[in-house]
BAFI-278303 format. One record per residue (C-alpha): residue in one letter; y, z, x. Coordinates in steps of 0.001 Angstrom, whole numbers, plus 500000, padded with zeros to 6 digits. Layout:
BEGIN
aYZX;...
***
This chain:
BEGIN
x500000500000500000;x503701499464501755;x505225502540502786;x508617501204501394;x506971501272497409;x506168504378498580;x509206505934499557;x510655504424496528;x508826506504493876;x510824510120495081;x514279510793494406;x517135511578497176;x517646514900496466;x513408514708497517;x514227513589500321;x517304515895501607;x515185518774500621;x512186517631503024;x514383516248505559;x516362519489505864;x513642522173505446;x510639520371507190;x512642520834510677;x513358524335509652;x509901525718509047;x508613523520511738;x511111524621514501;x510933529076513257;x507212528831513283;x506706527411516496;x509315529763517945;x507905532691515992;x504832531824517505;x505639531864520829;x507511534792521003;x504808536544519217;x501939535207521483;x504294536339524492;x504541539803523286;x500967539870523055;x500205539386526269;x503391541620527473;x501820544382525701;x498315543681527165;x499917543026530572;x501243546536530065;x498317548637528826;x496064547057531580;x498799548405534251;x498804551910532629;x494871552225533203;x495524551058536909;x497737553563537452;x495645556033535774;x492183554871537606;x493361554033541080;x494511557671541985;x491586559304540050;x489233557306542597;x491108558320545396;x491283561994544294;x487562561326542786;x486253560767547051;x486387564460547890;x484281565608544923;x481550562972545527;x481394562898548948;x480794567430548892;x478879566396545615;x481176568990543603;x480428568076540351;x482935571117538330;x485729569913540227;x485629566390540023;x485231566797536602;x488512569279535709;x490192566435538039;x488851563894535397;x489640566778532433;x493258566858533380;x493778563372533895;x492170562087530573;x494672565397528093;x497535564037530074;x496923560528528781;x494859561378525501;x496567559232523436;x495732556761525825;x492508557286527765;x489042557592525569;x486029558614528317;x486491558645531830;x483074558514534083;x482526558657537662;x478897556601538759;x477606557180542588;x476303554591544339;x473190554456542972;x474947553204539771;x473873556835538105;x476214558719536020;x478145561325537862;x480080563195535763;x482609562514533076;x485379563848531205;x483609564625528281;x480590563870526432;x480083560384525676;x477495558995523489;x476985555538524878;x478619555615528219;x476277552625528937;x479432550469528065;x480900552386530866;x478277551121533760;x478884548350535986;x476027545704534588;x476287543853538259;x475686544892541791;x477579547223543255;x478303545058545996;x480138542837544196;x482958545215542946;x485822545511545630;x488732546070543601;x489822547339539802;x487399545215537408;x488703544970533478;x486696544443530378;x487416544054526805;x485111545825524847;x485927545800520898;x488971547575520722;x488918549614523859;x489277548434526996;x487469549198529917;x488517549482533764;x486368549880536653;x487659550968540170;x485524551309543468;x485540554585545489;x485302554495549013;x484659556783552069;x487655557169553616;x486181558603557170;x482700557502558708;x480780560452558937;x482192562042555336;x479144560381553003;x476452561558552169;x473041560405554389;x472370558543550851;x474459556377550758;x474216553724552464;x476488550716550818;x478639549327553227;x481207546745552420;x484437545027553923;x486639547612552656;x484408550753553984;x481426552699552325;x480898552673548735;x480611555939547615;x480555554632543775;x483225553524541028;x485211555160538161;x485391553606535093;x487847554421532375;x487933553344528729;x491490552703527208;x492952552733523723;x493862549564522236;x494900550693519053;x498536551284519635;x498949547903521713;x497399545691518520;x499535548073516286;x502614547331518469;x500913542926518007;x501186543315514551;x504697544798514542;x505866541908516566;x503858539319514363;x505218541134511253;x509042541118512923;x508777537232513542;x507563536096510142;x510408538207508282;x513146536025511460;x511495532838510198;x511648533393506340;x515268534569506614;x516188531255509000;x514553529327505745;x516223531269503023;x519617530281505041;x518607526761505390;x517620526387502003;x521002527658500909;x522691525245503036;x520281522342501948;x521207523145498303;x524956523111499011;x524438519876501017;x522428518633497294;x525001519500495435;x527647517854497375;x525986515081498538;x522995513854496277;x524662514464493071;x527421512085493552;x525453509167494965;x522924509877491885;x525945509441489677;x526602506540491949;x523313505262491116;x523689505669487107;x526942503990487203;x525738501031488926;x522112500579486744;x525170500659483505;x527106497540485026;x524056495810486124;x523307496465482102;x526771495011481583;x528516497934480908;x531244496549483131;x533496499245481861;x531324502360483371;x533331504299486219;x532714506980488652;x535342510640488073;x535768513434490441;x537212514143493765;x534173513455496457;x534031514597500527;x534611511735503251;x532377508253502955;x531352509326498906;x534775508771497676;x535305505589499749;x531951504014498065;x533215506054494704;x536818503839495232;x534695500875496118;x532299500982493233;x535004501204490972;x536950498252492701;x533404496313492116;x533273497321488564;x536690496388487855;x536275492883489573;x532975492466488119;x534785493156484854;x537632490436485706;x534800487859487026;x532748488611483477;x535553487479481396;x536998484688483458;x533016483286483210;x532710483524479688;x536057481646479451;x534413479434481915;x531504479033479678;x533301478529476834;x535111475524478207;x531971474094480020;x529859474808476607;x533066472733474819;x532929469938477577;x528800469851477692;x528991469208473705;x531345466271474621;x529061465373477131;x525813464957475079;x527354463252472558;x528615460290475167;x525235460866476781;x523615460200472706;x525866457700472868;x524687455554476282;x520999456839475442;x521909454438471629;x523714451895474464;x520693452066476715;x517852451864474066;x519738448872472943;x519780447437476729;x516292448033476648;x515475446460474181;x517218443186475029;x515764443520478401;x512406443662476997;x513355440588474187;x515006438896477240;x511444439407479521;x509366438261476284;x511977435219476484;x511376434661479621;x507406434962479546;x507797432227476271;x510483429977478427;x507478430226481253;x504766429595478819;x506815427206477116;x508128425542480706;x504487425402482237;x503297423773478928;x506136421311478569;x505832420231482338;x502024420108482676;x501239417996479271;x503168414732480840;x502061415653484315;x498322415932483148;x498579412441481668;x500520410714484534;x497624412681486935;x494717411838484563;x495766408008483816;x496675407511487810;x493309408620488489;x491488406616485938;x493374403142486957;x492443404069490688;x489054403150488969;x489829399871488209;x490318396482490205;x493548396813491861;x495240394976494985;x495728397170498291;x499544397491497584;x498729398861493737;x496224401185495062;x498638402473497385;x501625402607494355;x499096404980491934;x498196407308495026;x501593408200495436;x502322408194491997;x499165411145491976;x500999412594495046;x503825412786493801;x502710414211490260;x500544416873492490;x503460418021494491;x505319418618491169;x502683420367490046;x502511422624493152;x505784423559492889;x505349424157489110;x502471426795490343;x504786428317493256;x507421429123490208;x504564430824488304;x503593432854490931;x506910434093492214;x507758434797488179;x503891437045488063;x504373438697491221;x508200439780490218;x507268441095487267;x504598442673489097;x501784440903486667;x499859438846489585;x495914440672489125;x493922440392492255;x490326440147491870;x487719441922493983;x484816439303494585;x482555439321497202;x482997435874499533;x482126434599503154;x485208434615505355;x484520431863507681;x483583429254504790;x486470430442502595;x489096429908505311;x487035426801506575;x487205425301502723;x491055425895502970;x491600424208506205;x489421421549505606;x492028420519502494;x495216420580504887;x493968418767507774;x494720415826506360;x498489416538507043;x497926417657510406;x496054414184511351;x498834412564510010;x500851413899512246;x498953413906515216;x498744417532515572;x495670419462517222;x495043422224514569;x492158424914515350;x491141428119513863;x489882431049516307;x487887433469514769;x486716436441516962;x483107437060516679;x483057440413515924;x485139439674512306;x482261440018509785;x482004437260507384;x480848439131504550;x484075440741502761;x485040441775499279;x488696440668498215;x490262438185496279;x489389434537497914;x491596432485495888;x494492434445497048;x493261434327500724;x493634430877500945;x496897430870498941;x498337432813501816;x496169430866504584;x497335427823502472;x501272428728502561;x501558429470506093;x499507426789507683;x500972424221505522;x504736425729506613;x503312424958510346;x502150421669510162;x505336420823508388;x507766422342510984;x505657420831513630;x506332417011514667;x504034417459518062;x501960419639519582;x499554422326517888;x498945424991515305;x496727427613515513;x495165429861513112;x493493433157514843;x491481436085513212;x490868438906514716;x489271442649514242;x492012445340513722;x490099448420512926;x487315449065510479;x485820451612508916;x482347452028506641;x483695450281504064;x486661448145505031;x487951446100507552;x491625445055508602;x492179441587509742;x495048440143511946;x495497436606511692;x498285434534513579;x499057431291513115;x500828429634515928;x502542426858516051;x504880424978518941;x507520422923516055;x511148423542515673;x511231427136515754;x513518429736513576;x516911430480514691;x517441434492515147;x520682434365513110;x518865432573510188;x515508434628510544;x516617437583508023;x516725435114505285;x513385434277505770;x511745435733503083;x514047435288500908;x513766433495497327;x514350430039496872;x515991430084501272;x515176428594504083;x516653429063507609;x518929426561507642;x520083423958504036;x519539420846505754;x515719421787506639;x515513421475502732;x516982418091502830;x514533417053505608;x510980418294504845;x511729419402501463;x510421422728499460;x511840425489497298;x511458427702499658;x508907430273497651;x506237429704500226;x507030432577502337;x508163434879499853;x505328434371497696;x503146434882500674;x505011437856501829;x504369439497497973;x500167439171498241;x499794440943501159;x501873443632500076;x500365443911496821;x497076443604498829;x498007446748500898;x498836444663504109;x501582443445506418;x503399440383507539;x506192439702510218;x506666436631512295;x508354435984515834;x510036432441516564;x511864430911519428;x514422427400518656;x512669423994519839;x509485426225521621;x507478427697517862;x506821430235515750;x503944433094515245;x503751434417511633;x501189436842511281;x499801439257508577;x497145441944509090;x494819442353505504;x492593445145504370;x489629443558503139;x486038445759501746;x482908444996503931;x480575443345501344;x477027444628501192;x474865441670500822;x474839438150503085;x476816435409501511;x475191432210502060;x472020431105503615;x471233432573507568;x471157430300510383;x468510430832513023;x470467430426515768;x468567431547518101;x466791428103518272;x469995426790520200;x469417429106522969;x469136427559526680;x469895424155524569;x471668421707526952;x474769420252525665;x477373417193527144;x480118418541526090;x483736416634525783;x487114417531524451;x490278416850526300;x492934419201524222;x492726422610525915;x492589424711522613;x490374422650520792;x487631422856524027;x488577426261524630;x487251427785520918;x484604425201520575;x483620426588524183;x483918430198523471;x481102429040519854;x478731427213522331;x478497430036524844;x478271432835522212;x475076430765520957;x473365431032524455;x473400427292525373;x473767425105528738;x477100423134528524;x478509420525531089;x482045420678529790;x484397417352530658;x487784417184529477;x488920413865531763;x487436410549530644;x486589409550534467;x484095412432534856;x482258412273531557;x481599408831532624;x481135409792535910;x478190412148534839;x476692409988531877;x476728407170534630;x474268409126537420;x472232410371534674;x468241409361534718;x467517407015531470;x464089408092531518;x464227410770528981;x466863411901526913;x468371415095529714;x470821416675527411;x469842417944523988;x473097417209521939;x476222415278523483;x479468416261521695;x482538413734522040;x486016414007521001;x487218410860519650;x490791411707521551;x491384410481525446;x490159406793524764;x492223404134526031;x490932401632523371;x488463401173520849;x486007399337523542;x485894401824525440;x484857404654522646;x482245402282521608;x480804401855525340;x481092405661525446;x479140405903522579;x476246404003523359;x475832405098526885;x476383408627525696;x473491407980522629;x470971406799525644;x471278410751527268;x470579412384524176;x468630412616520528;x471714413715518409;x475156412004519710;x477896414144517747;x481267413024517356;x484687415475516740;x486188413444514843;x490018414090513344;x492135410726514299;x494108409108511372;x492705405677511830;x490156405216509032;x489027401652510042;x487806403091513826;x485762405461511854;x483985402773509373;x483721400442512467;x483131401975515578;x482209405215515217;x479879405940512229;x477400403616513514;x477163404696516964;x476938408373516234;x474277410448514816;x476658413228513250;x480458412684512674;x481901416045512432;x486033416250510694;x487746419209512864;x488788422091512976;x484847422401512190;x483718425930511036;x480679427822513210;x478549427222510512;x478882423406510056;x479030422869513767;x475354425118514011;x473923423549510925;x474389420483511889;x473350420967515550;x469951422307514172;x469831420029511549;x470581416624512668;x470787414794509129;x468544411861508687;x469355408223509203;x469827407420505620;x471758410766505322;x474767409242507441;x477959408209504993;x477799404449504274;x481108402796503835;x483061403438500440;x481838401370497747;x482598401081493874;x480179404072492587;x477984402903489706;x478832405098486116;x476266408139485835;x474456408409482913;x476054410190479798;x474695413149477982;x473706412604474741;x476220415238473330;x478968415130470254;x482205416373471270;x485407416984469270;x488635416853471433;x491325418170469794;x495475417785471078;x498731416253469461;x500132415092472218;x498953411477472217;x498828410552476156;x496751413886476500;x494563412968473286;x493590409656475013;x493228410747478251;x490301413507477582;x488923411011475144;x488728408316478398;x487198411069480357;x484885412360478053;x483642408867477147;x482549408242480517;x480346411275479860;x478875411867476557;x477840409657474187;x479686410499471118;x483448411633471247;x485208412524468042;x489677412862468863;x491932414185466454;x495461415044466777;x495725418553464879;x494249421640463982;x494001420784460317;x491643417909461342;x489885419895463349;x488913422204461200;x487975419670458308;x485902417704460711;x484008421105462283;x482883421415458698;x481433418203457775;x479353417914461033;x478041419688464096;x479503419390467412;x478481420503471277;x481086420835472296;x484481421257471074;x487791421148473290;x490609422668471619;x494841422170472574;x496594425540472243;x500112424981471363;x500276422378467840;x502601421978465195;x501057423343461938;x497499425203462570;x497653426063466485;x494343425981468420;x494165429277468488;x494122429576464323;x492061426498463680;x489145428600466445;x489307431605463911;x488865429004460808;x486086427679462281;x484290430874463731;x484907431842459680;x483631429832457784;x482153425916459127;x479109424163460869;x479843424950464437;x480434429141464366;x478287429063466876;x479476426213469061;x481527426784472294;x485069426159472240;x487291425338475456;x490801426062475517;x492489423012476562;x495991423878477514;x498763423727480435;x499871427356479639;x499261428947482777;x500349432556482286;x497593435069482725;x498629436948479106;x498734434019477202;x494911433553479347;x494111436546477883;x495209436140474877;x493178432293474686;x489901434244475706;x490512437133473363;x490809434837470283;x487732434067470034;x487100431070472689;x484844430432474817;x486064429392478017;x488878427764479564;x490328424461481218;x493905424171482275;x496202421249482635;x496002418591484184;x492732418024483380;x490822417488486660;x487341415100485676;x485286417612488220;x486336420425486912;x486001418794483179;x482161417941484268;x481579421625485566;x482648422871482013;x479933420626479916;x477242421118482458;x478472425508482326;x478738425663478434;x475362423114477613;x472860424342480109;x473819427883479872;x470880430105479373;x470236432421476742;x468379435337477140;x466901437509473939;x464632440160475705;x466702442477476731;x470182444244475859;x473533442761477227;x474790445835478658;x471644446285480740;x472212442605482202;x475048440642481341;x474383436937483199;x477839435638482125;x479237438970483648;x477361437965486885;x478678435003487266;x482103435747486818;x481284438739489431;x480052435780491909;x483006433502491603;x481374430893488977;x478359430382491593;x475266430402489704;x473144430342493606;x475396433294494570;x474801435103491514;x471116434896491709;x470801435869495404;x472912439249494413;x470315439470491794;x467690439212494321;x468854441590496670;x469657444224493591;x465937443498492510;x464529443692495716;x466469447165496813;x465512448600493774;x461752450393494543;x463220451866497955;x466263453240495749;x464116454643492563;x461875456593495218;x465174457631497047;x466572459409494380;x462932460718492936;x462945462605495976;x466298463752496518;x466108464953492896;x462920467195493483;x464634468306496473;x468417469127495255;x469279466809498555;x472604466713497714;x474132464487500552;x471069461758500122;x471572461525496570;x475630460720496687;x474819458241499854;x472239456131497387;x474591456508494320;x477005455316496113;x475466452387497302;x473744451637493802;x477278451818492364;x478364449183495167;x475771446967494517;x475861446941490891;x479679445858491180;x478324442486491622;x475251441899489816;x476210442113486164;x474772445311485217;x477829447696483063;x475234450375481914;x474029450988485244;x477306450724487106;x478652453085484567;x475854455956485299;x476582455557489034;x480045455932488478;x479599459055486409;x477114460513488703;x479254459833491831;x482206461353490608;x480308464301489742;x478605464431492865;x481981464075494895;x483007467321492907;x480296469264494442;x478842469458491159;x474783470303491923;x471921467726491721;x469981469120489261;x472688470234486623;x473138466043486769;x469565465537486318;x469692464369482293;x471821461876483850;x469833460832486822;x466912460598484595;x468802458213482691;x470135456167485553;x466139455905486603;x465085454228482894;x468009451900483321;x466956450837486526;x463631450215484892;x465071448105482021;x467440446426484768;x464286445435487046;x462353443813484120;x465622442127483246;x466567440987486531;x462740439062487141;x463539437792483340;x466589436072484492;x465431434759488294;x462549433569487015;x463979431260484001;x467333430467486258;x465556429775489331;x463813426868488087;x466924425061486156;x468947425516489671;x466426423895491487;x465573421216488427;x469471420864488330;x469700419999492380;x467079417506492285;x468889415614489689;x472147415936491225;x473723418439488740;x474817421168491638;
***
């Protein structure tokens, strides 16, 4: 307990009272004491001198009457001496050497008291000895002449010869009486010092400890508010200075108190004003509100409305440009519609950049978490802007360390989007030289990874005054760059806004007329299962490879893949010593497994050709690195004399694949010809839009493949024809006059012939509510303007073939929730399956045990990676149970309170395994039907 609470709970005048008598009692007692004690042994000091002086001449005198053996006159000596001191002396004896009793003063019943217990010997000088009250003193007599004792004895000591002692018992009694008289004396000093002090302490009470308890009462009453309490009475010293001082504070306190409440009244008056203006700007504010939120709905419609307005003419002139590419045209017309397309697709770019900046400023942009392959995804991306950087002449690689792991969960689409943005920026800053794209490990944990990727480039470079405009809406570093290579100049920003709504970081460095670095690092999750189909690479080791390639970054990564894969490379990057080397090789057998050429270095089209078909005679599989802009050397000169014509940058993948294997001769890409029409389907389809350009152009694509095509122009018509006849497939615009798409789908999911039939949401709005909103109507998919004819064909071959599955309950497998998990691919999906199915005995026995056990770490590690897996497999129930159980698990909660719920997990799993061999087995066999006939 603190002392201070402690000290609290007793009152001053407590505390004066101990303070002042304490010290008092304490000081008298230990003086009273002292004196006492010392009087004590004065008084002892004194009776012990009497006896001397009583004994020591008696055993002088006592010498004569032992030594003649006169017994009557030793004993009148001893007589005399004991009346004269009666009051004092008790017995007096006289013993003889032989320690026997002499003679005494008087009869003595136990005079044994009186005898010297040790040897005689021993006593040389007065001896004392407190016996009960009395005390006794024992004195040697000696001879004082040689010859004077008796023949007997015979005791001689230092001092002379011992004749025998005297020994004398002395009356306490009046010394402890005179003790007690001097104990008695002190104790009444020592009360009488108290009774002063406490007179004293009660004066010092009354003058002291009353007024400051006054003090105290007067205070608690103003801290009450009795602001008018005061303190009366003249007081000594200090007291009436805090008196005058508590009366100043009570008078001020007094003055403060009613200046306040005048202050209070005012700021009460002036707060009443105050809420009503503030009522009033919360009325003005509402109001603002509410036209901001009409004015954001505008805007969403005017973006709806804008995307749909643009897209509808753009998806014919797109559509129709394609579809006359189809026909019989001249060179020159071919080259008008392609740039007609191009132009229509740059629109339409720009169209999407607007979207995006709009979704990401109002903070709507969703980013999906799909598992992918990194090198593919990024190799896909490059693949479709290398085009420009041929064009242009420019050497474009991609470096990706080996130690980045391809398997990562994030959203792809958006990945390339940013890949897309900033590569594309580079190759269009860049009139010569390179740009390079380089991924690297940051850091990475169990389950994520951080990426860095640069991509370099040596164009024009950024001016440091115009660099903080950068990223920057609708700017670019300097106006006239706009005139020159065009833009809006949403690229960046755009870019900028996904990786910081994907938790990373961007920043560039640049340098006028020497290049640029923009960089961004990305978290991305570590993906549990293998994307994609393994290589066995370990075929290529101690393979012996030509290898050629006379740009330094280009050989240096291809280089860095070819070592890392354990094979023998002769690297030449000078035509003179490839030649050199193919020239002194021995024709008899092929010396060099795979030759790799770059089509770059060549002084003429001869001399690539003779290159070729020397370099074919050292080697089974001639590979050429192909990525010049001259189409016609490719038909003519190069496809024939090569075994494998590679487009670079080439991904690790492509470049082993193809290494191990070679495709076959009839494999190798004949020149373009006029494709022959594939069959049609023998399907009905309704297409439904009022836009006539749009109406005929699905109806021209469709044609080409179904049989039967039924167009009408409104959702009226729609509806009447979905009720006089069955369709396939129906393909219904969004935005009509009259009956919408969107209420002609609920009129024919009420009450028609096709309730059953799949719908498609044709439509350019590209807004992901007004997505929602399409799906949530009761639709069945989706295809966005302009209509692309692959993307058309992946819709009827989706929405025909799509399985349907009866044994088992949605929620335990959902196979349209898989594939949406998987990115739309149906081989994807199943191998997730697969790995799911086949991880699913080691799991069930995992948690069996840890359950019996109460293993409390083992069972969170499986949960948690059940709960991973099932992310991507299409299984809600079960990834809802791990979800439960690992949240319970991460609050310490115990295993077996959770086991109703384990138990539960475990018959899921059961229902998901029989579901999952359902699926695979049914699926399995239409993929692989569907890739022998070309469908995949």
């Amino acid at each position: 307990m603190n002392p201070v609470n402690n000290m609290t709970k007793y009152s001053l005048r407590s505390w004066v009272l101990v303070l002042a008598l304490a010290p008092t009692i304490l000081v008298g007692i230990l003086l009273g004491s002292y004196f006492t004690i010392n009087r004590f042994y004065e008084l002892e000091d004194t009776l012990v001198e009497q006896g001397s002086n009583i004994i020591e001449p008696l055993s002088i005198a006592s010498e004569i009457g032992l030594v003649a053996n006169d017994r009557e006159a030793t004993k009148r000596l001893l007589a005399a001496a004991q009346l004269n001191k009666s009051t004092l002396v008790k017995s007096i004896a006289i013993f003889d050497a032989n320690n026997q009793l002499f003679v005494t003063s008087h009869y003595h019943k136990d005079f044994e008291i009186m005898r010297y217990k040790e040897a005689l010997n021993t006593l040389h000088k007065t001896e004392i000895e407190h016996v009960g009250d009395s005390l006794i003193l024992r004195t040697p007599i000696f001879s004082t002449g040689p010859s004077a004792a008796p023949a007997n004895y015979d005791i001689q000591t230092d001092d002379g010869q011992l004749l025998g002692y005297i020994s004398i018992i002395i009356n306490k009694e009046r010394a402890l009486l005179e003790q007690h008289r001097a104990a008695v004396a002190a104790f009444i000093i020592v009360l009488i010092g108290v009774q002063l002090n406490l007179l004293f302490t009660f004066r010092l009470v009354k003058n002291v400890t009353q007024p400051i308890t006054e003090m105290v009462r007067v205070v608690a009453k103003i801290r009450e508010g009795k602001l008018d309490a005061r303190l009366d009475g003249n007081l000594i010293g200090e007291l009436d200075l805090l008196k005058r001082g508590i009366n100043a504070m009570a008078g001020s306190l007094s003055e403060y108190h009613d200046e306040m409440q005048q202050n209070i009244d005012q700021a009460t008056s002036d707060l009443r004003e105050t809420l009503e203006q503030i009522e009033i700007q919360n009325v003005e504010l509402d109001l603002a509100k509410k036209r901001a939120l009409e004015a954001s709905r505008i805007k969403s419609e005017f973006l709806a409305n804008m995307s749909h307005e643009l897209r509808t003419p753009l998806n014919g002139v797109i559509g129709f440009a394609r579809q006359l590419v189809k026909t019989p045209l001249h060179s020159s017309q071919v080259d008008y519609i392609k740039t007609i397309e191009r132009s229509a697709t740059n629109l339409l770019g720009i169209i999407n950049d607007i979207l995006d900046f709009s979704k990401l400023e109002a903070g709507k942009m969703v980013l999906e978490n799909m598992p992918f392959g990194l090198r593919e995804t990024i190799g896909d991306t490059i693949t479709l802007i290398s085009g420009s950087a041929q064009a242009k002449g420019l050497e474009l690689v991609v470096d990706i360390a080996p130690n980045v792991p391809d398997n990562v969960n994030g959203d792809a689409m958006r990945v390339c989007q940013i890949i897309n943005n900033l590569v594309g920026n580079a190759i269009k800053f860049t009139d010569s030289g390179s740009v390079m794209v380089k991924i690297e490990l940051q850091s990475q944990s169990e389950e994520q990874v951080v990426l860095r990727c640069d991509v370099v480039d040596t164009g024009i470079g950024i001016d440091e005054s115009q660099q903080d405009f950068l990223f920057q809406a609708f700017g670019q570093a300097d106006s006239s760059i706009s005139r020159r290579f065009g833009g809006t100049g949403l690229g960046l920003v755009i870019t900028k806004r996904l990786v910081n709504q994907m938790g990373g970081q961007i920043g560039f460095t640049s340098s006028p007329e020497k290049g640029s670095n923009f960089w961004f690092s990305l978290p991305l999750g570590l993906g549990q299962f293998q994307i994609g189909d393994s290589l066995p690479l370990e075929k290529l080791k101690d393979k012996t490879i030509l290898f050629y390639e006379p740009r330094v970054l280009t050989h240096a990564v291809l280089s860095r893949q070819l070592n890392q894969w354990d094979t023998k490379v002769t690297h030449h990057q000078h035509i003179p010593s490839l030649l050199t080397t193919l020239n002194t090789l021995n024709t008899a057998e092929a010396p060099y497994d795979y030759v790799l050429l770059s089509c770059h270095g060549f002084s003429d089209s001869g001399q690539l050709v003779s290159t070729l078909n020397l370099a074919k005679t050292k080697t089974d599989c001639l590979v050429v690195l192909y990525d010049c802009q001259e189409q016609d050397a490719l038909t003519q000169f190069i496809r024939p004399n090569a075994d494998v014509v590679l487009s670079l940058p080439v991904s690790e993948h492509q470049l082993a694949r193809n290494l191990l294997y070679p495709p076959m001769e009839y494999d190798i890409i004949a020149p373009v010809t006029i494709a022959t029409p594939a069959a049609r389907q023998s399907l009905t389809v309704l297409a439904v839009d009022d836009n006539f350009a749009n109406l005929k152009l699905i109806d021209t694509l469709l044609s080409e493949l179904v049989t039967t095509v039924v167009a009408v122009n409104s959702g009226d018509e729609a509806v009447k024809q979905a009720k006089t006849r069955t369709f396939d497939l129906i393909f219904m615009d969004i935005q009509m006059p009259g009956t919408d798409g969107i209420s002609a789908t609920k009129q024919i999911r009420q009450g028609s012939m096709n309730r059953n039939t799949p719908i498609i949401a044709v439509t350019a709005h590209a807004i992901a509510e007004e997505r929602e909103l399409i799906l949530g109507s009761g639709m069945d998919g989706y295809l966005p303007k302009p209509i692309d004819e692959a993307a058309l064909k992946d819709v009827i071959h989706r929405w025909i073939t799509r399985p349907k599955f009866t044994h088992f309950d949605l929620h335990t497998l959902n196979w349209d929730l898989c594939l949406t998990q998987a990115n739309h691919k149906a081989d994807l999906a199943l191998d997730m399956l697969r790995m799911l199915l086949d991880s699913l005995p080691q799991t069930v026995a995992t948690i069996q045990t840890a359950l019996s056990q109460n293993d409390h770490p083992v069972m969170l590690s499986t949960i948690h990676k059940l709960h991973g897996a099932s992310c991507y497999c299409g299984v809600p129930t079960t990834q809802r149970l791990c979800q439960e159980i690992e949240s319970a698990l991460k609050r310490e909660t115990a295993v077996e309170d959770l086991e109703p719920e384990i138990l539960e997990l475990l018959d899921e799993l059961t229902k998901v395994e029989s579901a999952a061999n359902q699926v695979i087995s049914q699926l399995s066999a239409e993929i692989t039907d569907d890739q022998k006939n070309g469908l995949l």
